[in-house]
C-alpha positions in Angstrom: 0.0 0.0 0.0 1.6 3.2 -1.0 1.1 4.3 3.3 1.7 8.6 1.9 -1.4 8.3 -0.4 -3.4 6.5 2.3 -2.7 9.0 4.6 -3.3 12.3 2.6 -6.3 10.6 1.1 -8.0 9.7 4.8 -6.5 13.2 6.2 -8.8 14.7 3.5 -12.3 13.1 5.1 -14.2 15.6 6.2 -15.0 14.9 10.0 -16.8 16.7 12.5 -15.7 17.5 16.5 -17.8 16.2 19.1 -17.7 16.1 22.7 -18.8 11.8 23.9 -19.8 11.8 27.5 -20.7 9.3 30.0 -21.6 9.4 33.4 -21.1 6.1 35.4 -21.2 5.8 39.5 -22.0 9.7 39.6 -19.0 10.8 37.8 -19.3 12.8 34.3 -16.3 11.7 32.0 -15.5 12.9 27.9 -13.2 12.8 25.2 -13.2 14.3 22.0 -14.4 12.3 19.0 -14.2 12.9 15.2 -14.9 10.0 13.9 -18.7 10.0 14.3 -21.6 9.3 11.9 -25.5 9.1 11.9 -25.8 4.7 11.1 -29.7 4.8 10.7 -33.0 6.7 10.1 -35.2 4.0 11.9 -34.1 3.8 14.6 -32.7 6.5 15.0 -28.4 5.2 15.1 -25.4 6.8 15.9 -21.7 5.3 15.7 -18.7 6.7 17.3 -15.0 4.9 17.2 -13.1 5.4 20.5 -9.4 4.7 21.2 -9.7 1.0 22.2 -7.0 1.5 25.1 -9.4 4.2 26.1 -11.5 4.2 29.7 -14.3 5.4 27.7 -15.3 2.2 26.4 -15.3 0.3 29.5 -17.3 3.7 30.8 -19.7 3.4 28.1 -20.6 -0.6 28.6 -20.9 -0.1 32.1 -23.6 3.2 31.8 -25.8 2.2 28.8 -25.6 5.2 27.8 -23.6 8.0 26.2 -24.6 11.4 24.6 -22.5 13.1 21.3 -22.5 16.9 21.4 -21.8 18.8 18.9 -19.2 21.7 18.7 -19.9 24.5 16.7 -16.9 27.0 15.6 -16.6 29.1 18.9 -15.6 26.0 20.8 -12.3 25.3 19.6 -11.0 25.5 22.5 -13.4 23.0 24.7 -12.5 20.1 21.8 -8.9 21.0 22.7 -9.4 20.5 26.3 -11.2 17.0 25.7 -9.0 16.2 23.4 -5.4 16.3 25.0 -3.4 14.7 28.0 -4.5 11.7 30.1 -8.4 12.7 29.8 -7.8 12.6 25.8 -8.1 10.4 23.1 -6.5 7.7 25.6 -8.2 8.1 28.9 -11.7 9.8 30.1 -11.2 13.7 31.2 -11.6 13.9 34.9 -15.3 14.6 35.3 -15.3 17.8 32.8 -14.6 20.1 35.1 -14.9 23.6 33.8 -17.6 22.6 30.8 -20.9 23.7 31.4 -23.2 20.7 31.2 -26.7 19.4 31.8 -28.0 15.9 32.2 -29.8 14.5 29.5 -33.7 14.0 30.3 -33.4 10.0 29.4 -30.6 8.8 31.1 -28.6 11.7 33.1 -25.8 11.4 30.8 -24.0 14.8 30.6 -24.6 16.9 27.2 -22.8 20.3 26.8 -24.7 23.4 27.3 -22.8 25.6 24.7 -22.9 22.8 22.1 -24.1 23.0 18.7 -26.6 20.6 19.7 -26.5 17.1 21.2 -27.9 13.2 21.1 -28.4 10.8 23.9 -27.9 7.1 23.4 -28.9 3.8 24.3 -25.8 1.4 23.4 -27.0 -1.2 21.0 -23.3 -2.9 20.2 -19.9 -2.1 20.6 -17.7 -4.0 17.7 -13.9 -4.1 17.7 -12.5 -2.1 14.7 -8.6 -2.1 14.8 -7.0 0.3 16.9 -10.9 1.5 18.0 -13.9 0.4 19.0 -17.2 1.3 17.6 -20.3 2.2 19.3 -23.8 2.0 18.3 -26.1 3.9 19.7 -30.1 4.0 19.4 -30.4 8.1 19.8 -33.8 8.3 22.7 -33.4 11.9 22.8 -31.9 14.9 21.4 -32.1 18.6 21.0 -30.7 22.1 20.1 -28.6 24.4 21.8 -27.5 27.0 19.3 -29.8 26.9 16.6 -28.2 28.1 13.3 -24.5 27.8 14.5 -22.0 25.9 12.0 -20.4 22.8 13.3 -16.8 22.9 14.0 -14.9 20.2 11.8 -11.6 18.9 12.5 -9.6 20.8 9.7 -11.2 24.3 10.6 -10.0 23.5 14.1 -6.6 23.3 12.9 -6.1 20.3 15.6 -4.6 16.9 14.3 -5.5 13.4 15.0 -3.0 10.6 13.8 -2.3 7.6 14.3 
């Protein structure tokens, strides 16, 4: 496989930034995902691929439940802070401190406040993928935060993520 081609090729997906949260045994965790993508009409599906080294899978299994927020382009700087260090891509940020969040009305799970907008999910499957793991998740509830806002995307965000 010519690995240069493969790499500008994939770099040149266009992917969205979104904040995945959890909240297991009281405590609110998230990371910063890109690769996201709606899976189905009906049901409503969502599927999100997470670091399989990451806490947020086992987090995930164990709550039921996770919510996707979406960032829109003034919050550059909250997918930077889920994205990097020990609470990254790799771990589960230590409860989100300093984002402004709400619980979502199915199952508590945190969504951000000064998102785009956000989904809350009922885990149908989890399926090994590689280096990640995908989740599928039935979306039981949803709404809007900042109607008419763009969606950030990962190459307006100017932030990176290779493997």
């Amino acid at each position: 496989m010519n690995a240069a081609a493969k790499q500008t090729v994939l770099r040149h997906f266009a992917y969205g930034l979104y904040a995945l949260t959890v909240k297991r045994e009281g405590d609110e965790h998230g990371v910063t995902a890109n690769w996201g993508s709606q899976a189905s009409f009906e049901p409503p599906m969502v599927v999100v691929a997470v670091e399989s080294t990451s806490r947020m899978i086992e987090m995930i299994r164990d709550a039921h439940h996770f919510a996707v927020s979406v960032f829109h382009e003034g919050q550059r700087d909250v997918a930077e802070k889920l994205g990097r260090g020990p609470g990254g891509a790799g771990g589960a940020s230590p409860k989100l401190k300093g984002i402004k969040t709400k619980p979502g009305p199915v199952s508590g799970a945190p969504v951000l406040a000064d998102a785009l907008g956000w989904v809350e999910c009922r885990v149908v499957a989890t399926l090994p993928s590689g280096d990640h793991t995908l989740v599928l998740g039935e979306v039981v509830e949803a709404g809007v935060e900042h109607e008419g806002a763009r969606p950030l995307t990962l190459q307006e965000s100017g932030l990176t993520y290779t493997g």
